[in-house]
VOVEXPA-229920 format. One line per field, with one value per residue: residue in three letters; x, y, z of N, C-alpha, C in turn; residue number from 1. Coordinates in steps of 0.2 Angstrom, whole numbers. Atoms other than C-alpha are relative to their C-alpha. Layout:
N
roke [ALA,...]
nu [X,...]
nv [Y,...]
nw [Z,...]
cau [X,...]
cav [Y,...]
caw [Z,...]
cu [X,...]
cv [Y,...]
cw [Z,...]
nuse [NUM,...]
This chain:
99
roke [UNK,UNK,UNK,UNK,UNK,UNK,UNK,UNK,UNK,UNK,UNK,UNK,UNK,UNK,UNK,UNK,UNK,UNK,UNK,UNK,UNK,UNK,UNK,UNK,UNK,UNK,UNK,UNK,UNK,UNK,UNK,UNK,UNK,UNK,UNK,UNK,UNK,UNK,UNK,UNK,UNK,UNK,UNK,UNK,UNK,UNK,UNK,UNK,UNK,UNK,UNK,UNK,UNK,UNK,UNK,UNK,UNK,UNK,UNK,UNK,UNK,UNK,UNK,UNK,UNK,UNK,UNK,UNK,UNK,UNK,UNK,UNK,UNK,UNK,UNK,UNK,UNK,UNK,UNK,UNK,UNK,UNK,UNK,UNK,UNK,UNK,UNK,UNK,UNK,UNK,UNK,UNK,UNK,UNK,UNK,UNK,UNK,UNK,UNK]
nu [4,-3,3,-2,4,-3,3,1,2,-1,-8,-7,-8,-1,4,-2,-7,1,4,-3,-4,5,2,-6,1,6,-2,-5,1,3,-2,1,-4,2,-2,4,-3,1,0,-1,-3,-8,2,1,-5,2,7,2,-3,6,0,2,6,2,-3,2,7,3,0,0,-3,-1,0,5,3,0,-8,-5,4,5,4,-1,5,7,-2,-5,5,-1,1,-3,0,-4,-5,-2,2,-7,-4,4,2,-3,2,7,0,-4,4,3,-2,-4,5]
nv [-6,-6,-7,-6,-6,-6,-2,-7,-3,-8,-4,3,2,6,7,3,6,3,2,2,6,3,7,4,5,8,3,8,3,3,4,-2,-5,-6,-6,-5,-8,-4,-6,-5,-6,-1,0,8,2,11,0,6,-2,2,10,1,2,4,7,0,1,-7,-7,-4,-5,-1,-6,-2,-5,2,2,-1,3,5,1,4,7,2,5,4,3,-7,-1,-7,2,-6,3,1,4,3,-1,3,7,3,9,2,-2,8,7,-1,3,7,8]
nw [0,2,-2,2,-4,-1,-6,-2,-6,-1,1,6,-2,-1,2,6,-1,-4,3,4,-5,-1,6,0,-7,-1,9,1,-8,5,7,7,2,-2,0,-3,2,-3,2,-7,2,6,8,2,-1,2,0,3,6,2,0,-5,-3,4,-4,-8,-2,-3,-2,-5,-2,-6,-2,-1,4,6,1,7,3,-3,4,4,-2,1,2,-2,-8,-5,-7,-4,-5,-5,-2,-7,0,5,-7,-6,0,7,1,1,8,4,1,7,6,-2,4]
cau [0,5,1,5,1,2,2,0,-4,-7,8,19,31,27,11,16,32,24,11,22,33,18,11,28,30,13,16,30,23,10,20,15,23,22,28,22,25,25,20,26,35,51,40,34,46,47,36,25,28,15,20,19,3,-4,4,-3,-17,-23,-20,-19,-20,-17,-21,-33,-31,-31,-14,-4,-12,-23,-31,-15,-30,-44,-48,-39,-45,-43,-45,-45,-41,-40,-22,-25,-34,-18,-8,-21,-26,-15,-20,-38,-34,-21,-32,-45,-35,-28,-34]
cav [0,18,33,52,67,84,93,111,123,142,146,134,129,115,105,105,94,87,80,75,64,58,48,44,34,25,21,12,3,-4,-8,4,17,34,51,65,85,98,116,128,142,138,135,117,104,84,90,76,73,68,47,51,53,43,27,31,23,38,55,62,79,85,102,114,129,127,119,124,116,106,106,92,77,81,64,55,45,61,62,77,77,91,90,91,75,68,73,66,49,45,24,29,38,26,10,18,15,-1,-17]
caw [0,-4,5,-1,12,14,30,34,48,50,54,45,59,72,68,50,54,69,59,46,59,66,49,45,61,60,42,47,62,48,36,22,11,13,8,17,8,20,18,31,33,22,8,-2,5,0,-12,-20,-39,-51,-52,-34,-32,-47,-39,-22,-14,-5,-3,14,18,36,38,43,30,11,5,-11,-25,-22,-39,-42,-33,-42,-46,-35,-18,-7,12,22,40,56,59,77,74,64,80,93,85,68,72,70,52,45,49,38,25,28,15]
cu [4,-3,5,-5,4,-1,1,-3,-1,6,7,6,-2,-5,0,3,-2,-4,1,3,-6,-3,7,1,-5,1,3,-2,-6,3,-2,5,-2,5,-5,7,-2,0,0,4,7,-2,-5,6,-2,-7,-3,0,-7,0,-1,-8,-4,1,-3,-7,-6,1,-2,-2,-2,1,-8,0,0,9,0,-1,-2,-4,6,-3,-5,-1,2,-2,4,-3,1,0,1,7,1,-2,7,4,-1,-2,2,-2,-6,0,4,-4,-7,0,3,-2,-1]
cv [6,3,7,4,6,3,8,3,7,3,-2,-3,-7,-5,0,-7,-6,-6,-5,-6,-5,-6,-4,-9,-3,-3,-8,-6,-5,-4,4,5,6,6,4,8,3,5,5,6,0,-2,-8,-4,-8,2,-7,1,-3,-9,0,0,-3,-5,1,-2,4,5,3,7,2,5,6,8,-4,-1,4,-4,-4,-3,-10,-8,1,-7,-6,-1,6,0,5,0,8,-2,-2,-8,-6,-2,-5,-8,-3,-8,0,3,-5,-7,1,-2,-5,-6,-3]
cw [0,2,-3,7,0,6,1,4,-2,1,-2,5,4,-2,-7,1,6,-4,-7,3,3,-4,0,5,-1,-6,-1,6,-5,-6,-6,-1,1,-2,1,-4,7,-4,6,-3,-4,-7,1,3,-1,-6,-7,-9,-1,1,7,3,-5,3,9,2,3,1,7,2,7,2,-1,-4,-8,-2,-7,-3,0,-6,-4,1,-1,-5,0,8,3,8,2,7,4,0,6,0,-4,8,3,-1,-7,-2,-4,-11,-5,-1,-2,-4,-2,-5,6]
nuse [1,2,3,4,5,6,7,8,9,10,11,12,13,14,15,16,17,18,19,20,21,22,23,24,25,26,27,28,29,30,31,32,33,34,35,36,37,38,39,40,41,42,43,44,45,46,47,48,49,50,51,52,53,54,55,56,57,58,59,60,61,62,63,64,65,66,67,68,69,70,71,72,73,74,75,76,77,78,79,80,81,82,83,84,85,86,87,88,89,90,91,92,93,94,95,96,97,98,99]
């Protein structure tokens, strides 16, 4: 399984990367694949290519404002989450998309 996300915050500094480390970690505690883009205050960073989200089983995002293009998952199994909820119970969002 392949996962892609992006995580963004208001203010671009710690529950962007928090949030980022957070999947990451459960990801791997599952056994699936995963890159995670962040969008914080240094800009797009890891950021997702198109074979990367076409080969991906699901798209992620993990933020509570509008990310940076967005328009490149219309199309594409898309999930949207609070980040705080990413933070607080990443098991409960990951084993959603679990086969």
């Amino acid at each position: 399984m392949k996962i892609v996300a992006v995580t963004a915050c208001p203010t671009g500094i710690a529950h962007t990367y928090m949030a980022a480390d957070v999947l990451t970690k459960a990801a791997a505690k599952y056994g699936v694949s995963i890159k995670v883009e962040t969008q914080g205050a240094m800009g797009i960073e890891n950021e997702l290519t198109l074979a990367d989200i076409v080969n991906a089983d699901v798209v992620i995002i993990a933020s509570d404002i509008e990310i940076a293009n967005k328009n490149r998952f219309v199309g594409i199994n898309t999930k949207q989450y609070n980040i705080e909820l990413v933070l607080t119970d990443v098991d409960q969002i990951l084993s959603k998309h679990l086969p």
